[in-house]
N, CA, C and O atoms as a DFTB+ gen file, in Angstrom:
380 C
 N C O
     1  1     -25.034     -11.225     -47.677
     2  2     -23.712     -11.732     -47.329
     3  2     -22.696     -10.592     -47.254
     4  3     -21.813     -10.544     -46.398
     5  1     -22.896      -9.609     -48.281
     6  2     -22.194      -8.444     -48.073
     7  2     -21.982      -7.564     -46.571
     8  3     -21.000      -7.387     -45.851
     9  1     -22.831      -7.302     -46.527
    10  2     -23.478      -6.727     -45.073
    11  2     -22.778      -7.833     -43.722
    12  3     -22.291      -7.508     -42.639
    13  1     -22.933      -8.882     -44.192
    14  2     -22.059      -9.173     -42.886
    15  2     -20.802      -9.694     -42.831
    16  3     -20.307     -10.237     -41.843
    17  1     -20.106      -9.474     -44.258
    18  2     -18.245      -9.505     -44.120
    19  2     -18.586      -7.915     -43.650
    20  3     -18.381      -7.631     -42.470
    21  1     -18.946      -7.199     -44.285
    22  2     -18.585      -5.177     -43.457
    23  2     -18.711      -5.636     -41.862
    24  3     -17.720      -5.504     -41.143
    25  1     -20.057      -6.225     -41.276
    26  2     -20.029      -6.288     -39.876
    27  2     -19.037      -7.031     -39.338
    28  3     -18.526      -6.533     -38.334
    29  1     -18.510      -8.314     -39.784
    30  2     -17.471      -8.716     -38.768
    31  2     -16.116      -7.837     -39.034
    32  3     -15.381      -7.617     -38.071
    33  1     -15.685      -7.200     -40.668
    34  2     -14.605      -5.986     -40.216
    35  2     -14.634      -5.376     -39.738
    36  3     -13.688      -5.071     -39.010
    37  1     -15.873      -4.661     -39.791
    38  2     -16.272      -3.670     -38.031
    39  2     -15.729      -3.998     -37.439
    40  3     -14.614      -3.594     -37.108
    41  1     -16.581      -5.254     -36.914
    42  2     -16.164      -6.055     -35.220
    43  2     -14.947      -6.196     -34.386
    44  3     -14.588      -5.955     -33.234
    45  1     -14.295      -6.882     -35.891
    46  2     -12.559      -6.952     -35.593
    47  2     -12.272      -5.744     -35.394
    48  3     -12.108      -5.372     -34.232
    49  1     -12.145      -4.863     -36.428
    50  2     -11.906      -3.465     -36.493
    51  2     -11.816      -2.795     -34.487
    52  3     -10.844      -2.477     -33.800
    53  1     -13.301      -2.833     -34.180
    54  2     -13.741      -2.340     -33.313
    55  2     -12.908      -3.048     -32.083
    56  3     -12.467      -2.331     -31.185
    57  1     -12.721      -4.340     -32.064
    58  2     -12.082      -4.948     -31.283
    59  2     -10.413      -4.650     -30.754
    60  3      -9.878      -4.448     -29.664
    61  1     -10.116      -4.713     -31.668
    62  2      -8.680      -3.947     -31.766
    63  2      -8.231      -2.736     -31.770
    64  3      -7.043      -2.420     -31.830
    65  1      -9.416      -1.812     -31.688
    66  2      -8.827      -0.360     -31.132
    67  2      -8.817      -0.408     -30.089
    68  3      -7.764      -0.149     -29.506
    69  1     -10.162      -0.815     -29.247
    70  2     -10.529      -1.024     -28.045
    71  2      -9.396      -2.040     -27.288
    72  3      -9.077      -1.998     -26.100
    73  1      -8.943      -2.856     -28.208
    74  2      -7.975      -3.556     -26.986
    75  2      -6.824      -2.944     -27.044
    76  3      -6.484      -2.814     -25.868
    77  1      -5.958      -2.453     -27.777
    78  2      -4.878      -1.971     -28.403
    79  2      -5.154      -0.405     -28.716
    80  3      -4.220       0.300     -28.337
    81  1      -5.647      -0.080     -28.995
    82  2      -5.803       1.440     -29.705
    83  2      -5.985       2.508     -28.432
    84  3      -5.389       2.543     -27.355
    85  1      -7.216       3.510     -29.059
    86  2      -7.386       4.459     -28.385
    87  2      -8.116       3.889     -27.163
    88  3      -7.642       4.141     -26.055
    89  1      -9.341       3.065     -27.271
    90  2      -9.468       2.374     -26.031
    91  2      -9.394       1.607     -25.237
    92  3     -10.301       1.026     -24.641
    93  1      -7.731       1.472     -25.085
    94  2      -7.511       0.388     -24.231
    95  2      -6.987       0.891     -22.845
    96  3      -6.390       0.133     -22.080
    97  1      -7.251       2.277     -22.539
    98  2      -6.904       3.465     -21.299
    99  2      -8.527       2.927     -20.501
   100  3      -8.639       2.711     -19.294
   101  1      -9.592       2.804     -21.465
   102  2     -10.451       2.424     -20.412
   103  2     -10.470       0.917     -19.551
   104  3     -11.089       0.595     -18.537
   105  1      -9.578       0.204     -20.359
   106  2      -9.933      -1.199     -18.855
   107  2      -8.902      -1.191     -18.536
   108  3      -8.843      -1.369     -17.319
   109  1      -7.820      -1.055     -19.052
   110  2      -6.447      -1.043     -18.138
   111  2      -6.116      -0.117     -17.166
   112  3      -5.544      -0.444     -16.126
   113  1      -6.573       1.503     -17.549
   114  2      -6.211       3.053     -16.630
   115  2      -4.708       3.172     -17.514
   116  3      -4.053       2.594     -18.382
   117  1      -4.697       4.218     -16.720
   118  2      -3.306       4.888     -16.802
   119  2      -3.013       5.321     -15.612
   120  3      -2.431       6.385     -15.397
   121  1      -3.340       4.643     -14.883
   122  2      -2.815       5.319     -13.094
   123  2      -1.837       4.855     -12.872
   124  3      -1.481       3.880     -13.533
   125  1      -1.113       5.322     -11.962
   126  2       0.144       4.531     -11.518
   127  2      -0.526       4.082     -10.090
   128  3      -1.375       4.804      -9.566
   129  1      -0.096       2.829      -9.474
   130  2      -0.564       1.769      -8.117
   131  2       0.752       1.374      -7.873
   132  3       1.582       0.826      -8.598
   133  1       0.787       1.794      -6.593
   134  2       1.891       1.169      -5.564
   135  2       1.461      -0.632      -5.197
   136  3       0.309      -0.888      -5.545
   137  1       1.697      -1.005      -5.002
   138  2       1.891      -2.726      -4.714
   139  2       1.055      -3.162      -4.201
   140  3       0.725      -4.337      -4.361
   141  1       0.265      -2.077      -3.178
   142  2      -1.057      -2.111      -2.648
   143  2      -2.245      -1.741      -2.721
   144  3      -3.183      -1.763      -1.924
   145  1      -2.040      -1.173      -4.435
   146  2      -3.513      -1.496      -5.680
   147  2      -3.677       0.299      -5.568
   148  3      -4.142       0.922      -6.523
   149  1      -3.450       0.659      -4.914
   150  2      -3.856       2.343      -4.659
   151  2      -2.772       2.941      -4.965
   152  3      -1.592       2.591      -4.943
   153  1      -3.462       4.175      -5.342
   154  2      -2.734       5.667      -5.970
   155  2      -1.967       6.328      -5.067
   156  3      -2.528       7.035      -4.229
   157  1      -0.651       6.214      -5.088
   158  2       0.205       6.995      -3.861
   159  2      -0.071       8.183      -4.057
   160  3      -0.428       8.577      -5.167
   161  1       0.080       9.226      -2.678
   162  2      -0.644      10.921      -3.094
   163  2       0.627      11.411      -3.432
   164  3       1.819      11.242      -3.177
   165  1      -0.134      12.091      -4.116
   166  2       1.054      13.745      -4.878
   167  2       1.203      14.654      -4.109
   168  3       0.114      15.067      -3.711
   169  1       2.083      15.199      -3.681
   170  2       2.231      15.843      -2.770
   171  2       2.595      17.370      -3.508
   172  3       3.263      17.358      -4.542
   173  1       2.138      18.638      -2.943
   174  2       2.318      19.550      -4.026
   175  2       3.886      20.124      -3.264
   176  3       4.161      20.120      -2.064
   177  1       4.608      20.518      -4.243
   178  2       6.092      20.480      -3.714
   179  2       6.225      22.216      -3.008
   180  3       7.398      22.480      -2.741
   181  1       5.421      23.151      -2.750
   182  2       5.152      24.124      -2.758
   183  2       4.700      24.550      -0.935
   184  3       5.202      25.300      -0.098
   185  1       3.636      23.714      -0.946
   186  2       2.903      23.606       0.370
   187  2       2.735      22.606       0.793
   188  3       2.016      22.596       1.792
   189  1       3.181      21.485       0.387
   190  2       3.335      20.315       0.889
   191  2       1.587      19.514       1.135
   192  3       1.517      18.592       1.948
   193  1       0.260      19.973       0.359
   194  2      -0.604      19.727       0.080
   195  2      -0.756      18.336      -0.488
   196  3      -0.197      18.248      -1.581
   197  1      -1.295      17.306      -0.115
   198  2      -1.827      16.551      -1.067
   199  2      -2.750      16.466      -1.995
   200  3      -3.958      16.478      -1.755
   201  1      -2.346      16.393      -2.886
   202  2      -3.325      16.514      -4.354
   203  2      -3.772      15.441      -5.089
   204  3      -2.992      14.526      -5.355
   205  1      -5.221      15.416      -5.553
   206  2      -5.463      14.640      -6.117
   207  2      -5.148      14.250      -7.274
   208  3      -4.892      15.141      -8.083
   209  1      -5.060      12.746      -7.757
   210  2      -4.782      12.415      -8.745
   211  2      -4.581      13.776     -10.808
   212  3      -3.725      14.356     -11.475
   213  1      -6.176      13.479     -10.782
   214  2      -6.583      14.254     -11.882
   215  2      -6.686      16.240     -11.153
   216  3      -6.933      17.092     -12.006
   217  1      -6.526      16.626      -9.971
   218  2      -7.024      17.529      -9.283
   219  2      -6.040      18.535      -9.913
   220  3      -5.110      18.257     -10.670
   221  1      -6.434      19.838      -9.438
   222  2      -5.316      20.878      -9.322
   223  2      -4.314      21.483     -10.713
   224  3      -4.782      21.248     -11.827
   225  1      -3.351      22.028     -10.662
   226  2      -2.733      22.274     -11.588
   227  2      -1.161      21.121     -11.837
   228  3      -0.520      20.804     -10.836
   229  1      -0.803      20.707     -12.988
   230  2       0.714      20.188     -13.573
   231  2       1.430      21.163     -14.099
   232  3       1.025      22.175     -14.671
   233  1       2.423      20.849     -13.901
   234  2       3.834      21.227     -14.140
   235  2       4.676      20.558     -14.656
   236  3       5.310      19.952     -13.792
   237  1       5.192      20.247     -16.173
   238  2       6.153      19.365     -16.908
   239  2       7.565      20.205     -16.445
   240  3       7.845      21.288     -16.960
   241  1       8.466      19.523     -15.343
   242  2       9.549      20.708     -15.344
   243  2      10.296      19.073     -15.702
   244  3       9.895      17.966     -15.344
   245  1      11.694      19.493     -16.663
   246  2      13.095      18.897     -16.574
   247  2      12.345      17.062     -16.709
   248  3      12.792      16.060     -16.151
   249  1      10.899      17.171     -17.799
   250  2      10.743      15.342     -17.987
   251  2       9.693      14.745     -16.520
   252  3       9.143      13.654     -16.372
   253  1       9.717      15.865     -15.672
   254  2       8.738      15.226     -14.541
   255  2       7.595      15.885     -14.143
   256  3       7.761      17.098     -14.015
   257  1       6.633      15.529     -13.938
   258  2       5.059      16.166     -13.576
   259  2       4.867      16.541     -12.342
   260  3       4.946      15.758     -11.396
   261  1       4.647      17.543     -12.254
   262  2       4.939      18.467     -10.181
   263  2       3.028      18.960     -10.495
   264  3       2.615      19.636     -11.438
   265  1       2.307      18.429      -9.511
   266  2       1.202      18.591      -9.382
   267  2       0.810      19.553      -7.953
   268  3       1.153      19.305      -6.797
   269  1      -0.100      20.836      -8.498
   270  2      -0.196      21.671      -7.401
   271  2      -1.320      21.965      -7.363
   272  3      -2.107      21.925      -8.308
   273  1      -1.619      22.421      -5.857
   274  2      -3.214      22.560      -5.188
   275  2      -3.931      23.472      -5.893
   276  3      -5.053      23.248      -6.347
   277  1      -3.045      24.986      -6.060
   278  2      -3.578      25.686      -6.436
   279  2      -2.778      26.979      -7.852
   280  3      -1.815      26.452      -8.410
   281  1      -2.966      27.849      -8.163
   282  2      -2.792      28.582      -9.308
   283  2      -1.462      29.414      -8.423
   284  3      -0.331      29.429      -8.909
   285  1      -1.694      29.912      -7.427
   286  2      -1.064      30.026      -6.507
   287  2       0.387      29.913      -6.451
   288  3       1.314      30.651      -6.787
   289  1       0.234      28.009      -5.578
   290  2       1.363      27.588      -5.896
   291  2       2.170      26.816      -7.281
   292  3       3.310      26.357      -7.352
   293  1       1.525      26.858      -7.891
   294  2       2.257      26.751      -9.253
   295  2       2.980      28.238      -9.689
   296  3       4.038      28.103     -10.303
   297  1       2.745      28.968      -9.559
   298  2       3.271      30.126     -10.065
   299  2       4.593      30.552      -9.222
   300  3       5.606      31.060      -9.703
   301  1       4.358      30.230      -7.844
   302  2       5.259      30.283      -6.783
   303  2       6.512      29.567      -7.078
   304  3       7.582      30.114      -6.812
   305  1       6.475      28.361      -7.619
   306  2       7.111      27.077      -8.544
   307  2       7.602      27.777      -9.736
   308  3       8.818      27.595      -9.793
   309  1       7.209      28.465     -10.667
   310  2       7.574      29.079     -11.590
   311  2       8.590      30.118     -11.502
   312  3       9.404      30.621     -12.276
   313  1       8.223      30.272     -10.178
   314  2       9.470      31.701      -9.986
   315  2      11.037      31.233      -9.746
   316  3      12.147      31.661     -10.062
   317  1      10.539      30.194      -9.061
   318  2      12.262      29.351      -8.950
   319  2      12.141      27.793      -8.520
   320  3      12.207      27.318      -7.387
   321  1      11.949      27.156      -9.728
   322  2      11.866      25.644      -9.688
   323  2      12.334      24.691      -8.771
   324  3      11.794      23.781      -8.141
   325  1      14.154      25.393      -8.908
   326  2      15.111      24.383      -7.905
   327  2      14.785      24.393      -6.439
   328  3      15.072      23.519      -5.621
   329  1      14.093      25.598      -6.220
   330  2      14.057      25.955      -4.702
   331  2      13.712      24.507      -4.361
   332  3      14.457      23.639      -3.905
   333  1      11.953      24.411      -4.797
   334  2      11.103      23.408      -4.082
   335  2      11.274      22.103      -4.403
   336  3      10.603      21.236      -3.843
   337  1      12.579      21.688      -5.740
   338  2      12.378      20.861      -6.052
   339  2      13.856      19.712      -5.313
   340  3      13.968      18.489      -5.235
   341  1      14.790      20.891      -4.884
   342  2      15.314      20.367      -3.948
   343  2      14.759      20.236      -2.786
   344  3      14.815      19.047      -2.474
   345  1      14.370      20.713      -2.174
   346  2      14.082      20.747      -0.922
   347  2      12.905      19.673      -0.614
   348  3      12.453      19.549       0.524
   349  1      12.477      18.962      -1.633
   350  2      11.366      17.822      -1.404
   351  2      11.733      16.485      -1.931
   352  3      11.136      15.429      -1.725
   353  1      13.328      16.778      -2.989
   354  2      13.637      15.440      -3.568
   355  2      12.563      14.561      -4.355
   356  3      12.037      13.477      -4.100
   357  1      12.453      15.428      -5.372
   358  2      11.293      14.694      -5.953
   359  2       9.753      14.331      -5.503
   360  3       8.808      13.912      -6.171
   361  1       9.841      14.572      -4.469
   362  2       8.282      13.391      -3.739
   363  2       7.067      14.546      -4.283
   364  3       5.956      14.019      -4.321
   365  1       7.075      15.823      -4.651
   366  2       5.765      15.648      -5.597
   367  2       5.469      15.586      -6.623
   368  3       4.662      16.326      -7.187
   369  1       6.218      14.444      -7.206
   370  2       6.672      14.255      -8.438
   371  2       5.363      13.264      -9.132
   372  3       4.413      12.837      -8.476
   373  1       5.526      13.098     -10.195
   374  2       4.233      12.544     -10.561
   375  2       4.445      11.871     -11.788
   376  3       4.654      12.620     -12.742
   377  1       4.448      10.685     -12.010
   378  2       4.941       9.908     -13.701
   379  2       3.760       9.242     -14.415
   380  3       3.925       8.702     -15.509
């Protein structure tokens, strides 16, 4: 009888990380979906590249995620933020 109050606290246990806890990123995601179920592209603010989701290099500038093709243009980005980040208004922005 012992043995199976431990297994159903497991269970629960197990249940509630998984729904709530650390794994609840696997059935829900963490993607962001436009209205039409799909991943709008990232556009790299640099070269105007589309980038994949998980792909390429991030950039946390000023609270927002600037995703780039390559090592390249991230560094290019580094040299003067405002340049590219006016000049694209946000759109390779990434939340």
């Amino acid at each position: 009888m012992d043995g199976l109050i431990s297994f159903l606290l497991f269970a629960v246990f197990f249940y509630f990380m998984m729904r709530f806890g650390c794994g609840a990123h696997m059935a829900h995601g963490h993607h962001t979906h436009s209205k039409s179920g799909k991943t709008e592209p990232i556009i790299d603010p640099v070269c105007s590249k589309v980038v994949e989701q998980e792909q390429g290099y991030g950039k946390l500038h000023q609270g927002v995620l600037y995703r780039f093709c390559s090592k390249t243009c991230l560094d290019e980005f580094d040299l003067d933020p405002e340049k590219y980040i006016t000049n694209t208004n946000n759109e390779g922005a990434s939340s």
